[in-house]
VMD Tcl script that draws the C-alpha trace (Angstrom):
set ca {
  {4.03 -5.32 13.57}
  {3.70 -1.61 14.52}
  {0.43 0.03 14.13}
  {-0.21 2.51 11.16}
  {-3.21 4.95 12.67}
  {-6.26 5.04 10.81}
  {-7.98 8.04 8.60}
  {-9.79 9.10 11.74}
  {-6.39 10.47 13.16}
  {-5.82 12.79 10.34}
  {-9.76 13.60 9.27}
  {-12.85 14.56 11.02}
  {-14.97 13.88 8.02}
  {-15.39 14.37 4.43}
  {-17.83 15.35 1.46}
  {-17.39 14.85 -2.01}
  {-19.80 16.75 -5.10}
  {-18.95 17.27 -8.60}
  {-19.11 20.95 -8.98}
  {-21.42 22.49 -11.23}
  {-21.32 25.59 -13.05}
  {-22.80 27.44 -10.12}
  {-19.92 25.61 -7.75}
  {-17.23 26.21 -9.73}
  {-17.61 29.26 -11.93}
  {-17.89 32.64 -10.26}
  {-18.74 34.00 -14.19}
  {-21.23 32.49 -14.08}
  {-23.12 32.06 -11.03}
  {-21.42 35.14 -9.14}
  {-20.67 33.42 -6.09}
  {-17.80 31.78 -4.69}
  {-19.42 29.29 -2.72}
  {-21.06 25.69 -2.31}
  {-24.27 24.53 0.07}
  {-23.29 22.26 2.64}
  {-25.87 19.41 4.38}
  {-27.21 18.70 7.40}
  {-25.47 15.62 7.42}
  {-22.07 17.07 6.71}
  {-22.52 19.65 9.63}
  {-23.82 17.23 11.84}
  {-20.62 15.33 10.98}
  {-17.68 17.47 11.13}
  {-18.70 21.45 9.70}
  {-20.98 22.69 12.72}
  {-23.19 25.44 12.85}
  {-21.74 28.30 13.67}
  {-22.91 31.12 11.58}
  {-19.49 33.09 10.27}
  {-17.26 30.44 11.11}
  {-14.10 31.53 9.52}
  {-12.08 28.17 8.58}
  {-8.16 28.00 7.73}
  {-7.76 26.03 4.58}
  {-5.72 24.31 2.66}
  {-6.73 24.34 -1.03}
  {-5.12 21.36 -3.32}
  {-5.41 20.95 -7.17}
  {-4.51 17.91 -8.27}
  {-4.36 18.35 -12.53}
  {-2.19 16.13 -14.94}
  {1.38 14.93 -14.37}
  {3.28 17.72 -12.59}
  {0.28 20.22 -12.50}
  {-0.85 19.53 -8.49}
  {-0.13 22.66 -6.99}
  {-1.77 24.20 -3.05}
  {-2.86 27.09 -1.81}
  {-3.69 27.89 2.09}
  {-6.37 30.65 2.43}
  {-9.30 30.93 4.43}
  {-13.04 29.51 4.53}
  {-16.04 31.25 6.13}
  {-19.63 28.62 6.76}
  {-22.44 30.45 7.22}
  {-26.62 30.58 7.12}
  {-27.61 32.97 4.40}
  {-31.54 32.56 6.28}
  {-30.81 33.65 8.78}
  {-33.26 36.15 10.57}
  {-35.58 34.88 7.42}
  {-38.72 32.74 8.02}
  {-37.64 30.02 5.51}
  {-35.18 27.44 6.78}
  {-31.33 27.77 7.16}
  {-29.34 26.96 3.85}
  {-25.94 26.73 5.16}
  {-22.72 27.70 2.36}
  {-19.71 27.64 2.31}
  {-17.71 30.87 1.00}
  {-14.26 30.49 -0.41}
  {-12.56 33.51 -1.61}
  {-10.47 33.11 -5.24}
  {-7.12 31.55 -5.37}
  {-4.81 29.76 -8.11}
  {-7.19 26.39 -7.09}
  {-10.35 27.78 -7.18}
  {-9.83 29.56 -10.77}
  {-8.49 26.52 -11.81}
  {-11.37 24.65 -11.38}
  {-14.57 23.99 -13.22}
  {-17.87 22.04 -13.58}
  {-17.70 18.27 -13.81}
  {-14.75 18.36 -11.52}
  {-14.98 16.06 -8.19}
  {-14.43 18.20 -5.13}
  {-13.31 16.50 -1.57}
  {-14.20 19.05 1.44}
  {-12.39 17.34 4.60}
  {-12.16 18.78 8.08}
  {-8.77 17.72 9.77}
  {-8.37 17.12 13.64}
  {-7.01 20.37 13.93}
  {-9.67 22.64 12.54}
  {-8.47 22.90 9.26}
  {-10.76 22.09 5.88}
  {-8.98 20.76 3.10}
  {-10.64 21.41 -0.44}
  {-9.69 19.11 -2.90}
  {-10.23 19.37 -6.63}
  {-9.90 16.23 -8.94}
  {-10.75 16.81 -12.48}
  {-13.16 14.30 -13.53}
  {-11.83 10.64 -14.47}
  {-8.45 11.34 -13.54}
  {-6.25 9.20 -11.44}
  {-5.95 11.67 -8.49}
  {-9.90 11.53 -8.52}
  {-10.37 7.84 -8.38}
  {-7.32 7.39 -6.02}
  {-9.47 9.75 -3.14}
  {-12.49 8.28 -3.86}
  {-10.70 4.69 -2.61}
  {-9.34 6.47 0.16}
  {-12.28 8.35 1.30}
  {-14.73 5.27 0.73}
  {-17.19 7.76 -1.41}
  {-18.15 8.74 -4.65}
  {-21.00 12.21 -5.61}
  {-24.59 11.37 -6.53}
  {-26.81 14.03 -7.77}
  {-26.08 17.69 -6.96}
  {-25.59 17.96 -2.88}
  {-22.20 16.53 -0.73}
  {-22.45 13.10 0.14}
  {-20.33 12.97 3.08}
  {-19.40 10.77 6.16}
  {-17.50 11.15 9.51}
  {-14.58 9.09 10.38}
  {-14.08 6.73 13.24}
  {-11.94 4.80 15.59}
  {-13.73 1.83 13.35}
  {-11.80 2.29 10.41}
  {-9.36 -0.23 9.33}
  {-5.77 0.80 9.42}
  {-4.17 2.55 6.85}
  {-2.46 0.54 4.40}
  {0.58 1.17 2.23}
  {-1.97 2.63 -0.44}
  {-4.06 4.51 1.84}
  {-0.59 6.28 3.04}
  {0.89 6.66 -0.69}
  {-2.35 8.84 -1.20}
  {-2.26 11.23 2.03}
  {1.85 11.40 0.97}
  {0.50 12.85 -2.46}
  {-1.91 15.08 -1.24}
  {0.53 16.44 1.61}
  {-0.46 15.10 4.32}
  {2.29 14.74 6.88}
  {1.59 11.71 8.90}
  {3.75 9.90 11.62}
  {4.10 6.21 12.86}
  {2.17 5.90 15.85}
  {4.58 3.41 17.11}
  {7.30 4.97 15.54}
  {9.65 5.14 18.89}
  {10.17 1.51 18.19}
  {12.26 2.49 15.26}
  {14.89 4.65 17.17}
  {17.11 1.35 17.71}
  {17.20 0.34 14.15}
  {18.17 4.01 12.97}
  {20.36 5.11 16.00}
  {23.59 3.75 13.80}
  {23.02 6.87 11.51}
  {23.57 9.70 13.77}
  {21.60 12.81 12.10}
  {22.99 11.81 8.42}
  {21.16 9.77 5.60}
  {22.70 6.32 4.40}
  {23.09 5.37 1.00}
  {19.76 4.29 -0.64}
  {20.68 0.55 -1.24}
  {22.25 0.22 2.48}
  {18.92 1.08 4.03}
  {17.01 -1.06 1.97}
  {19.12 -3.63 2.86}
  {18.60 -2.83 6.54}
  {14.97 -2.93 5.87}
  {14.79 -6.23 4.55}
  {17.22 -7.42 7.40}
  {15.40 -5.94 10.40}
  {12.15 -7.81 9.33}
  {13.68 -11.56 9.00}
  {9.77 -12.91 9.51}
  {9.36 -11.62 5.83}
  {10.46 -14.18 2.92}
  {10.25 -13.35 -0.94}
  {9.76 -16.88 -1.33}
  {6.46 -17.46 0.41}
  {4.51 -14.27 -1.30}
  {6.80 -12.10 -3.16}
  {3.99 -9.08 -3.44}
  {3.58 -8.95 0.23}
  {7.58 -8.92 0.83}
  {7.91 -6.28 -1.57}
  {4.97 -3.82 0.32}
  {6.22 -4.95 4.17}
  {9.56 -4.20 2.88}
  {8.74 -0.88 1.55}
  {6.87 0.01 4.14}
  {9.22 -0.65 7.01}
  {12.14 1.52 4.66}
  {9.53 4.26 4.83}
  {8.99 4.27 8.23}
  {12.52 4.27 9.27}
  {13.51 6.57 6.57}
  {10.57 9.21 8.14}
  {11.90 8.76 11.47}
  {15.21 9.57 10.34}
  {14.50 12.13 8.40}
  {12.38 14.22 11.28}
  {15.78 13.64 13.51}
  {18.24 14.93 10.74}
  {15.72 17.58 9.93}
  {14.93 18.63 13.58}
  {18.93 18.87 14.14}
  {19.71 21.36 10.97}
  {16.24 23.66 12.36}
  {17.86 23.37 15.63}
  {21.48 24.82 14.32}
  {19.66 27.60 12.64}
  {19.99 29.30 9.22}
  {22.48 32.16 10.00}
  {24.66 34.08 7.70}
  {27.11 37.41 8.26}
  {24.01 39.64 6.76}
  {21.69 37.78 9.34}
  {19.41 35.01 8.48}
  {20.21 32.38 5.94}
  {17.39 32.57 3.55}
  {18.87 30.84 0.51}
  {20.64 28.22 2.84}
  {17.45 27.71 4.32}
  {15.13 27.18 1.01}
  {18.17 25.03 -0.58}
  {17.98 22.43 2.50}
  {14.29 22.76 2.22}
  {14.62 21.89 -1.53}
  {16.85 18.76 -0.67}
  {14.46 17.18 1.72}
  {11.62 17.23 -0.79}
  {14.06 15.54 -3.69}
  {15.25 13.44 -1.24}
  {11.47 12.41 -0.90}
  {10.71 12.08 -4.54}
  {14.02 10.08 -5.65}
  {14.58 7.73 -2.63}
  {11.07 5.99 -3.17}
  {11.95 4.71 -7.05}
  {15.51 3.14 -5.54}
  {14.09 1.47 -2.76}
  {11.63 0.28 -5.32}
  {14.69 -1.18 -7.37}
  {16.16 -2.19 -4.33}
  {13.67 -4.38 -3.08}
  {12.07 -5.87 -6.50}
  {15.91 -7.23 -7.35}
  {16.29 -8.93 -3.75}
  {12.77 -10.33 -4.53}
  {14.24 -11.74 -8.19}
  {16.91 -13.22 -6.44}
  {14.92 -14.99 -4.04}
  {13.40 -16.51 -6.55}
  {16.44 -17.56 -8.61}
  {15.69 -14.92 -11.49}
  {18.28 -14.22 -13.87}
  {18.64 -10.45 -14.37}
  {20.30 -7.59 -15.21}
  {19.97 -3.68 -13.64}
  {20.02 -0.96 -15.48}
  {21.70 -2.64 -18.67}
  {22.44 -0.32 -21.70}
  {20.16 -1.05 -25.00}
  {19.65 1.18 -27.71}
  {20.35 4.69 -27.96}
  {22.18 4.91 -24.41}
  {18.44 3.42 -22.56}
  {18.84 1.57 -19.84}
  {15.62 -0.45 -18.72}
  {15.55 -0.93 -14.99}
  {15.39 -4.81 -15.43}
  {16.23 -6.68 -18.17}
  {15.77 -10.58 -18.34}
  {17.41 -12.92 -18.78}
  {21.02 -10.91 -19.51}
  {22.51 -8.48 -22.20}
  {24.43 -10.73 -23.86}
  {21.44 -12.92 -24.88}
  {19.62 -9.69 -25.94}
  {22.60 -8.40 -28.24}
  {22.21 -11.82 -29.71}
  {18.75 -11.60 -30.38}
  {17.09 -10.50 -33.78}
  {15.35 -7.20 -34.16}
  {12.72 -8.79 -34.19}
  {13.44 -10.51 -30.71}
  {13.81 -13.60 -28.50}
  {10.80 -15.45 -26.43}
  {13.23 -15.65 -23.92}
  {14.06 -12.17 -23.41}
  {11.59 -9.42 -21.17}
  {12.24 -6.23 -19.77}
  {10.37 -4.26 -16.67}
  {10.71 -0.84 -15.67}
  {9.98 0.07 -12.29}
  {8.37 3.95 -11.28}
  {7.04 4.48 -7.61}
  {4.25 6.79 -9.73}
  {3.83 6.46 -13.51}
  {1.48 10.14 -14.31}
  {2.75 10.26 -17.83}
  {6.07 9.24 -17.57}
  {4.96 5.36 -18.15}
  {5.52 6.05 -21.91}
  {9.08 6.67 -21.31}
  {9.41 2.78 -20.71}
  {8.71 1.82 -24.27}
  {11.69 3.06 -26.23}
  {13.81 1.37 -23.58}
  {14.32 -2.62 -25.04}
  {13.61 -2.07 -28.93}
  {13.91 -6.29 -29.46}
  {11.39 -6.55 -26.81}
  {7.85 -5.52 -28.07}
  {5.59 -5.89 -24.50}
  {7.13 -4.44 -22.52}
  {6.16 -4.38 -17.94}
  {5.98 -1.62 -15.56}
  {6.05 -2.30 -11.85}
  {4.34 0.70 -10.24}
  {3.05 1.13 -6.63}
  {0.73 3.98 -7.47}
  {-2.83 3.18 -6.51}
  {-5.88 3.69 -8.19}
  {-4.50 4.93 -11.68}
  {-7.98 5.80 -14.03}
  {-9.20 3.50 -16.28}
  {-8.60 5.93 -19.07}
  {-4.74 5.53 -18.48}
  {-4.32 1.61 -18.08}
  {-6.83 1.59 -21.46}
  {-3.73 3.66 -22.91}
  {-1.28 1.37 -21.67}
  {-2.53 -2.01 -22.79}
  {-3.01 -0.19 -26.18}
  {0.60 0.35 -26.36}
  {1.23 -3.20 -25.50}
  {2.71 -2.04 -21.77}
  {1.39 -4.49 -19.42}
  {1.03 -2.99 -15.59}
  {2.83 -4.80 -12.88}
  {1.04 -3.55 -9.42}
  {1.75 -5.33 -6.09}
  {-1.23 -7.31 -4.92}
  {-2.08 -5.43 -1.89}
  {-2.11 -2.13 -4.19}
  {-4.44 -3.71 -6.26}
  {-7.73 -3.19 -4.21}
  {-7.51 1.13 -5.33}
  {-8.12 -0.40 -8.99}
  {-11.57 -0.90 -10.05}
  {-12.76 -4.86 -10.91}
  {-12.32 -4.37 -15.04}
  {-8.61 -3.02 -14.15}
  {-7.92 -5.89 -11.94}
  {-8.56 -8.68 -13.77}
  {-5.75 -7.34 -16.62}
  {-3.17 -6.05 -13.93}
  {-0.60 -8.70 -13.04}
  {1.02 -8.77 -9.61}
  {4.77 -9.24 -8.82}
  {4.18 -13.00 -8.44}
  {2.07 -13.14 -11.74}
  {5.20 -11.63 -13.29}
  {8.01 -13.94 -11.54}
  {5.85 -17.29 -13.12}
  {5.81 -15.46 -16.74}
  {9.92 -14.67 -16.60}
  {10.78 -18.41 -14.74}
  {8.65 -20.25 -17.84}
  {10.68 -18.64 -20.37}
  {13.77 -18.71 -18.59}
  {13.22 -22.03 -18.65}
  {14.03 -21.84 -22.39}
  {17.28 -20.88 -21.46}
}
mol new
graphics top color blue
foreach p $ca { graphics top sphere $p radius 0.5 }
foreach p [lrange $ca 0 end-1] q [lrange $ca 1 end] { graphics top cylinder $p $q radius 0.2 }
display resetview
């Protein structure tokens, strides 16, 4: 299997406080700063009075509200030349992130291998907050950082632990991702469909069978697509940069932001297919009957629907213990309500979702609305122990749809 590098090759270290008025609210405290610890300079900040950081300033709101800003930091001793001891700070000048934040909010101050801090604002309870504190291993207590430094210790990063630096924009490459070139070589510098690379995912790792443990096929499938699909994307990528942006007035700029534009969607919509992809050749391993993207109601097409459309037409309004439907969303945010209007006859309805660590507050919402949350196994661990013993897991979910298929 290749090796997936560890936190410690992205992160020096990290702290995490929830911000207080003084933190977050330059109104009120007239400062734009935060006190750092011992421990966290010892760690990764130093002491070097007037130490002017790059940053990288991330807010990570609701559904769709995430949004960065790169500015500047400067750490420094406001004792200093005074007889009382050093209190360090850190002094952050005002941007979209920093106005958008406010007390109670969880902030994550990292310091990447290259210099560069990362501030990182959760509001408090959300998913993005919970999601880091997984990742990062730590959670505030009282009113100063708790931080700690990363080493060569760590376990690897898993597929969660990768889904989360993905989110927060953290560009990350195989270590052993060389050992891809053969697989991906057959594509030249131009993308395959969607289904014909998950197929060649699933075919290039014949060790993996659906049968044996259908939630680990589904990640080491997804995670191999991902890899190759990086490594082909930084060669299609690095050819267009290398062909230049050029126009009769001179540079490109439109053709430039448009290709720019298509990578990213590419990004975003590529992940929910391969999702599809993958959970279907997982249903037919294990002899599931099923439909794809069937039309119900009011033009909706759920993702899956079980067993087939013809015995849901048949079925009352009121429905048919046989019949079940799942949607399937890489990331749910708030679109997870979208699944419920999509099999009227069918009144619990399932979501498979590969999102980690999605609050409390949100899955409370969802088994209210009789949505039960599909997550694969090895996701599960970002989830707290309440949330875990309701989630089900992709084999959890095969035994539910094979007992009432066997009313069939």
């Amino acid at each position: 299997m290749i090796k997936r590098g560890q936190l410690s090759d992205y992160f020096e270290g990290v702290g995490v406080k929830r911000l207080s008025a003084v933190d977050a609210e330059p109104k009120t405290s007239n400062q734009h700063e935060v006190g750092t610890t011992k421990k966290m300079r010892d760690d990764f900040l130093g002491e070097n009075h007037q130490e002017k950081f790059p940053a990288i300033y991330i807010w990570l709101g609701g559904d769709q509200e995430g949004f960065t800003e790169e500015s500047w930091a400067t750490h420094y001793d406001a004792r200093l030349n005074k007889p009382r001891a050093a209190e360090w700070r850190l002094y952050y000048p005002s941007n979209p992130v920093t106005e958008a934040m406010k007390a109670g909010d969880t902030l994550f101050l990292a310091k990447d291998q290259g210099g560069v801090l990362w501030f990182i604002v959760a509001p408090e309870g959300s998913t993005s907050e919970q999601q880091l504190f997984w990742l990062f291993g730590l959670r505030p207590e009282g009113k100063s950082f708790v931080s700690r430094e990363f080493s060569d210790e760590e376990p690897e990063l898993d597929f969660a632990a990768r889904f989360i630096l993905d989110e927060i924009g953290v560009e990350f490459e195989e270590p052993e991702a060389d050992k891809l070139d053969s697989i991906i070589d057959r594509f030249g510098t131009t993308f395959p469909k969607t289904a014909e690379f998950s197929d060649l995912a699933r075919l290039t790792l014949p060790e993996v069978r659906a049968e044996d443990d259908p939630d680990a096929a589904l990640i080491a499938w997804l995670d191999h697509e991902e890899a190759l699909f990086r490594r082909l994307e930084r060669r299609v990528v690095s050819s267009r940069i290398e062909a230049g942006f050029t126009s009769a007035d001179g540079t490109d700029v439109d053709g430039f932001i448009s290709f720019s534009l298509s990578v990213q969607n590419r990004r975003k919509s590529r992940m929910g297919h391969s999702l599809e992809n993958h959970m279907a050749a997982v249903l037919r391993a294990h002899d599931i009957r099923h439909v794809r993207g069937a039309v119900t109601e009011h033009k909706h097409k759920p993702d899956f629907l079980f067993p087939d459309l013809e015995t849901y037409h048949a079925a009352p309004a009121g429905g048919d213990a046989r019949l079940t439907m799942l949607g399937a969303k890489s990331t749910c945010k708030d679109r997870w309500r979208q699944v419920l209007a999509e099999a009227e006859k069918i009144s619990r309805k399932h979501l498979l979702t590969l999102e980690p660590g999605i609050s409390e507050p949100q899955t409370d919402q969802m088994e209210a609305s009789s949505l039960q949350l599909v997550v694969p196994s090895p996701v599960q661990d970002s989830y707290t122990a309440a949330q875990r013993g309701w989630l089900w897991s992709v084999g959890d979910f095969i035994e539910e749809v094979r007992a009432r298929q066997g009313q069939l």
